[in-house]
Residue frames as a rotation matrix with the C-alpha (Angstrom) as fourth column:
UNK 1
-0.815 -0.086 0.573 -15.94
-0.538 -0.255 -0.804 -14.02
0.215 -0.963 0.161 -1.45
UNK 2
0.234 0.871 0.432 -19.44
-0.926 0.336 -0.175 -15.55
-0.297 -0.359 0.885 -1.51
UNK 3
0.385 -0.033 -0.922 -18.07
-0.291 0.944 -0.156 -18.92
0.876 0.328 0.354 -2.99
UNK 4
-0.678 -0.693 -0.247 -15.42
0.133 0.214 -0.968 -19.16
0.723 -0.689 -0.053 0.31
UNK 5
-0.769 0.315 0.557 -18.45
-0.567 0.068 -0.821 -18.23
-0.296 -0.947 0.126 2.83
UNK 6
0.304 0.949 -0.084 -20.62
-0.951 0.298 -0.079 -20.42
-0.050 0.104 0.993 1.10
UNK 7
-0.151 -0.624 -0.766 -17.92
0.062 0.768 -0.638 -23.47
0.987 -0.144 -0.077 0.95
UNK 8
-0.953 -0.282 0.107 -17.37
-0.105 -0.024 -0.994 -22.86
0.283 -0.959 -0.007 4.65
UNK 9
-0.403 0.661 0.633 -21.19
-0.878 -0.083 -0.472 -23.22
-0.260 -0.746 0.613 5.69
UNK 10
0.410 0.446 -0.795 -21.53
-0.832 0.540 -0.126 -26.04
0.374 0.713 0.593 3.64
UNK 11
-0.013 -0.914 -0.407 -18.41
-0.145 0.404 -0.903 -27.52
0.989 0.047 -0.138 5.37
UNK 12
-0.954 -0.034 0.298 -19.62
-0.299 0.162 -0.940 -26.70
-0.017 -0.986 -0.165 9.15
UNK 13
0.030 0.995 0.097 -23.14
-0.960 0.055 -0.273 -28.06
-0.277 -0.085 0.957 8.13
UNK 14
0.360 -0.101 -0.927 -21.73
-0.346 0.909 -0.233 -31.12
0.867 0.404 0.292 7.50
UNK 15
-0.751 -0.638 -0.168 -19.50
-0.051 0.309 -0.950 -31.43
0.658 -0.705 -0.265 10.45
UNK 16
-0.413 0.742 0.527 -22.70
-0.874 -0.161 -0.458 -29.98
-0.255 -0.650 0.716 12.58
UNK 17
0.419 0.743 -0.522 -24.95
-0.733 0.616 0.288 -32.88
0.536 0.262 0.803 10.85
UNK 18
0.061 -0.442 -0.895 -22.41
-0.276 0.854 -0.441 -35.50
0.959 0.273 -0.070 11.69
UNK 19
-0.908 -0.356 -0.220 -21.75
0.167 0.173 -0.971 -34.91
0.384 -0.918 -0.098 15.24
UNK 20
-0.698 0.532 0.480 -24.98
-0.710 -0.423 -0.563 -33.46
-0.096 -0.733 0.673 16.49
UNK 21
0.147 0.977 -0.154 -27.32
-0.634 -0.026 -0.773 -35.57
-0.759 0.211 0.616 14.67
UNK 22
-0.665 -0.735 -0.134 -25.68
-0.550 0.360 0.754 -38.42
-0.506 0.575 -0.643 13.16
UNK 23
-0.181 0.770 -0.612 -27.60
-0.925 0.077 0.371 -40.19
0.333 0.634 0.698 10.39
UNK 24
-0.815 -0.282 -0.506 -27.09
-0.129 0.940 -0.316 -43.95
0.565 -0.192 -0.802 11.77
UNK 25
-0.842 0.530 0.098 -29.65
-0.298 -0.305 -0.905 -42.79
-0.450 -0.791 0.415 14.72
UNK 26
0.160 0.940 -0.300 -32.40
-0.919 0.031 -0.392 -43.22
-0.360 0.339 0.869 12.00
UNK 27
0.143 -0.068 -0.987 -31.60
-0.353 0.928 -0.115 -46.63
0.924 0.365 0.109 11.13
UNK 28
0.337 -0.173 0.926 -32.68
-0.941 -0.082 0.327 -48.82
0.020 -0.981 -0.190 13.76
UNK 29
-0.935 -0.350 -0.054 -31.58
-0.348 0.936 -0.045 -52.57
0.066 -0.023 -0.998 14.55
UNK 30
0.322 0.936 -0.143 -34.31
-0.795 0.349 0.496 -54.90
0.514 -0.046 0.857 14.06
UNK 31
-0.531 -0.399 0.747 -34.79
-0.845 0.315 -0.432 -57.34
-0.063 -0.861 -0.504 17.10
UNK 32
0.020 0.759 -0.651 -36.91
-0.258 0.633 0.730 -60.59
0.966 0.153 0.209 16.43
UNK 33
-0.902 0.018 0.432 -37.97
-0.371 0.484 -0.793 -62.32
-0.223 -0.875 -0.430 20.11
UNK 34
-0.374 0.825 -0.424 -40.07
0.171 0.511 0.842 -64.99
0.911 0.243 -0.333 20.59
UNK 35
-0.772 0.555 0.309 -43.19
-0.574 -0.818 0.034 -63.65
0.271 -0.151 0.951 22.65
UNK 36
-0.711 0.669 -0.218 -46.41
0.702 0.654 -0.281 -64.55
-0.045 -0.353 -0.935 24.39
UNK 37
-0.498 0.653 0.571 -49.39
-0.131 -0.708 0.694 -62.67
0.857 0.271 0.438 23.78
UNK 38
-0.873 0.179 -0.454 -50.31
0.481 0.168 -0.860 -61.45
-0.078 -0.969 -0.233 26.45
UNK 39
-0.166 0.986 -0.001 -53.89
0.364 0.061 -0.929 -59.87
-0.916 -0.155 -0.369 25.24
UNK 40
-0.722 0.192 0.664 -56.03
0.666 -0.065 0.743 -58.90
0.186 0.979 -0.080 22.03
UNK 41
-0.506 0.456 -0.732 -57.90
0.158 -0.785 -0.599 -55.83
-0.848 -0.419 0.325 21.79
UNK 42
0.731 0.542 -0.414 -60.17
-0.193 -0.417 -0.888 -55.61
-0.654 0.729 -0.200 18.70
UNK 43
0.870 -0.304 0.388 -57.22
0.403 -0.013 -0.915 -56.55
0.284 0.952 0.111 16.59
UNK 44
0.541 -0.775 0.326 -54.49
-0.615 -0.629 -0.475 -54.97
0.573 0.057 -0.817 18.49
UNK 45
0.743 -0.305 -0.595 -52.32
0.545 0.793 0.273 -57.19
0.389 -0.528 0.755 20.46
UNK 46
0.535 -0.556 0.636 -49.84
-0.840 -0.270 0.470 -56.48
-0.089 -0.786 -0.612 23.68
UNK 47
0.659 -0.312 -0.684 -46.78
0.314 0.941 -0.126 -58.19
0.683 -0.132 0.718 24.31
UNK 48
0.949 -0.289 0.123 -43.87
-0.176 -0.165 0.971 -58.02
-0.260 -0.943 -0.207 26.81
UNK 49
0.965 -0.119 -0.233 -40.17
-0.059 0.768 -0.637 -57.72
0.255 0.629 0.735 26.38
UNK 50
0.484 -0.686 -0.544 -36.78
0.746 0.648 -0.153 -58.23
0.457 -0.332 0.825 26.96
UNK 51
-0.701 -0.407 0.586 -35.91
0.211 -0.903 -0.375 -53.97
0.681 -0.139 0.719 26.74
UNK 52
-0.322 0.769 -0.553 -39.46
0.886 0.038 -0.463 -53.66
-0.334 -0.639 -0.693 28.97
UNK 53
-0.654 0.577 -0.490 -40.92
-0.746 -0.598 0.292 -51.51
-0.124 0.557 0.821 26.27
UNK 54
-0.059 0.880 0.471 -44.28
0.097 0.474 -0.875 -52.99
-0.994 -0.006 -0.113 25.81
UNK 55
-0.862 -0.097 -0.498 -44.85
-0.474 -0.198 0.858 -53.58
-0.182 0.975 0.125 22.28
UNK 56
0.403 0.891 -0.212 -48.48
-0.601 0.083 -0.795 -52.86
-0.690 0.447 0.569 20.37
UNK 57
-0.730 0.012 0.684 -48.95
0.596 0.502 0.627 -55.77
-0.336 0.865 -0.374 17.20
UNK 58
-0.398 0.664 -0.633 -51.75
-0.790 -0.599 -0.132 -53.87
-0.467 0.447 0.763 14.49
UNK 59
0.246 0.454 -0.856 -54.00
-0.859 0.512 0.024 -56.22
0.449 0.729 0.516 12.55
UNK 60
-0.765 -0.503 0.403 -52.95
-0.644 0.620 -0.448 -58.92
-0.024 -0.602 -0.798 15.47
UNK 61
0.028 0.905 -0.425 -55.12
-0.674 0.331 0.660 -62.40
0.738 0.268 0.619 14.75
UNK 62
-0.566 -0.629 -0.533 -53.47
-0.043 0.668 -0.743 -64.08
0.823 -0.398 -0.405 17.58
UNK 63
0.659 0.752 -0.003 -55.32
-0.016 0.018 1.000 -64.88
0.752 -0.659 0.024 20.86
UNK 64
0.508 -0.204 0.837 -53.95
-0.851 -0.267 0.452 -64.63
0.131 -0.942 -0.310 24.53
UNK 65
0.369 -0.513 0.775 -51.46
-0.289 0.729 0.620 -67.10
-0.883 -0.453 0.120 25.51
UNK 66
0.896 -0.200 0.396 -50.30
0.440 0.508 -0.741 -67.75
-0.053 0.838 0.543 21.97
UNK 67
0.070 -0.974 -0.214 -46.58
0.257 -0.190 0.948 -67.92
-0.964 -0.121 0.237 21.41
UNK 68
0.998 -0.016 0.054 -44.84
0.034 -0.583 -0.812 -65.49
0.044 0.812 -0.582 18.31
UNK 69
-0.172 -0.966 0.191 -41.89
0.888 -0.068 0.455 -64.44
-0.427 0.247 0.870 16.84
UNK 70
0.829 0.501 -0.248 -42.11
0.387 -0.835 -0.392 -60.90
-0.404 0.228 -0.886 16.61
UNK 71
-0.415 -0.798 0.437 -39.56
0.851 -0.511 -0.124 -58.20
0.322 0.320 0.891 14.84
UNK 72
0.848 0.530 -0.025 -39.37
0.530 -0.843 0.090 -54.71
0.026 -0.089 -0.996 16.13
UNK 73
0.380 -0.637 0.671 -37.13
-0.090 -0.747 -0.658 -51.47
0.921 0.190 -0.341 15.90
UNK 74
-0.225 -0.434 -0.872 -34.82
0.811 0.413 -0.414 -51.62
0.540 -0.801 0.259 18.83
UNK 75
-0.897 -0.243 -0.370 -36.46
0.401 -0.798 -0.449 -48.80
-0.186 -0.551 0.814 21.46
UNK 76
-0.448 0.889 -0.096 -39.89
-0.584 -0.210 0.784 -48.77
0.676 0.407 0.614 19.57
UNK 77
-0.537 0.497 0.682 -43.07
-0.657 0.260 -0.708 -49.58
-0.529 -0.828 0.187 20.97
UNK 78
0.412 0.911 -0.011 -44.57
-0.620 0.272 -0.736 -51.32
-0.667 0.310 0.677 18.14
UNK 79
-0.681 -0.504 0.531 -43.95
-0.333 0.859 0.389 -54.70
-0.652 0.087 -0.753 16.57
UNK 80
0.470 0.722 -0.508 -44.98
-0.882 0.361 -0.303 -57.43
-0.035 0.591 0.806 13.68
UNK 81
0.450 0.454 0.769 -45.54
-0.454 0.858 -0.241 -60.90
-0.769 -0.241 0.592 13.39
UNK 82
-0.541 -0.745 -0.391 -42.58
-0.830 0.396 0.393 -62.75
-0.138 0.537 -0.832 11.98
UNK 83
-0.573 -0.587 -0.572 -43.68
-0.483 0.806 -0.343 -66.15
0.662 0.079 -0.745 12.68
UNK 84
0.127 0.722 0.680 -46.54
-0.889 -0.221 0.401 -67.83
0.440 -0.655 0.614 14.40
């Protein structure tokens, strides 16, 4: 009896994972787009894009008006330097 109600939660905890909460969600698409910096903060850079999520650069050596090639998670706010 405990093998058949443990088979069976095992079985609707899969199905539950799959549909509610499918794993794919956590793999996003990476987007590359070529970019203008549009300011530098201490090292952080701002840019502008096509989804109109602003997107933060970290460790950014780039200066205002300088064109990039960034990569970022599709829906994220934050981005790195593919390509200067």
């Amino acid at each position: 009896m405990g093998f058949v109600f443990g088979g069976a939660f095992v079985a609707a905890a899969l199905v539950l994972s799959t549909i509610v909460f499918p794993f794919w969600n956590l793999i996003r698409e990476d987007v590359f787009e070529d970019v203008v910096i549009l300011n530098n903060d201490q090292g952080t850079c701002y840019v502008e894009t096509k989804d109109m999520i602003p997107k933060k650069i970290q460790n950014c050596e780039l200066q205002a008006g300088d064109k990039t090639t960034i990569k970022f998670g599709r829906g994220l706010a934050w981005a790195t330097v593919v390509q200067t």
